[in-house]
C-alpha positions, 0 to 999 in steps of 0.5 A, spaced: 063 242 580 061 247 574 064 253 572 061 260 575 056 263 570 053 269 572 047 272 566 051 267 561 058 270 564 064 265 565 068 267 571 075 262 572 075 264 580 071 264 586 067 262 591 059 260 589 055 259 596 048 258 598 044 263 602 044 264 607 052 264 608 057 267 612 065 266 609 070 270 615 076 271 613 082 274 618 085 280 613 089 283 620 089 290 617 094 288 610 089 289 605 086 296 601 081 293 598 076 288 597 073 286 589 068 281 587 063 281 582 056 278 585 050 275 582 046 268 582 048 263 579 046 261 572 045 254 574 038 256 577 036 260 571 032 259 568 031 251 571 025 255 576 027 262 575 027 264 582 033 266 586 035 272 589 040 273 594 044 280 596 050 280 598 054 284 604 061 285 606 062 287 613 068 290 615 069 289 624 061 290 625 060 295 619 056 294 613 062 296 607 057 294 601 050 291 601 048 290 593 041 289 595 037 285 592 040 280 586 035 276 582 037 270 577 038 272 570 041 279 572 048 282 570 053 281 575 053 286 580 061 289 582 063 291 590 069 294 590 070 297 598 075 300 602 078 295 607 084 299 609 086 298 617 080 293 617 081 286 621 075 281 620 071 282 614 065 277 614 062 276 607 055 275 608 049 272 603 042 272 604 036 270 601 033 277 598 027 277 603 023 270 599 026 264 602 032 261 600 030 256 595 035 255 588 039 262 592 046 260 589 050 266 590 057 267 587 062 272 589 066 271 582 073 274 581 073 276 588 080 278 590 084 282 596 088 288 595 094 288 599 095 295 602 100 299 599 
């Protein structure tokens, strides 16, 4: 119910999950691009200061953007991909490889760009 706060950062927009997580949405081959910044949620940090999570954006069963590993307490990581003829993106969130305790990972601003 908190707002998203990403290395003390506010972003009024998003979706915050839990690794691991997998969010599909059905673009249909209408959007250009697909923007979000990426990071652990402060709301982990610095209560146990061990999440870590990296985030994926899958294009049709193609990986468009991995961010790599993305700790608690680290600045906000932007994806900004190429969509343009995709139909299914899946947005994946991981564990970082170290369990998937306090992994709150937010996408925040994410956005879709329609095709032109």
């Amino acid at each position: 119910g908190s707002p998203m706060r990403i290395a003390g950062v506010r972003y009024e927009t998003g979706v915050g999950v839990h690794a691991h997580s997998e969010i599909v949405v059905d673009l249909g081959g209408r959007y250009e691009r697909f923007v979000s910044y990426v990071g652990v949620d402060d709301e982990v940090y610095p209560v146990d200061t061990r999440g870590s999570v990296a985030f994926q954006v899958v294009g049709d069963g193609r990986v468009l953007a991995d961010s790599g590993v993305v700790r608690d307490g680290e600045p906000a990581k932007l994806i900004d991909v190429d969509v343009s003829g995709v139909q299914r993106l899946l947005l994946r969130v991981t564990d970082g490889g170290d369990g998937k305790n306090d992994d709150h990972g937010d996408w925040a601003s994410a956005h879709l760009v329609l095709a032109r």
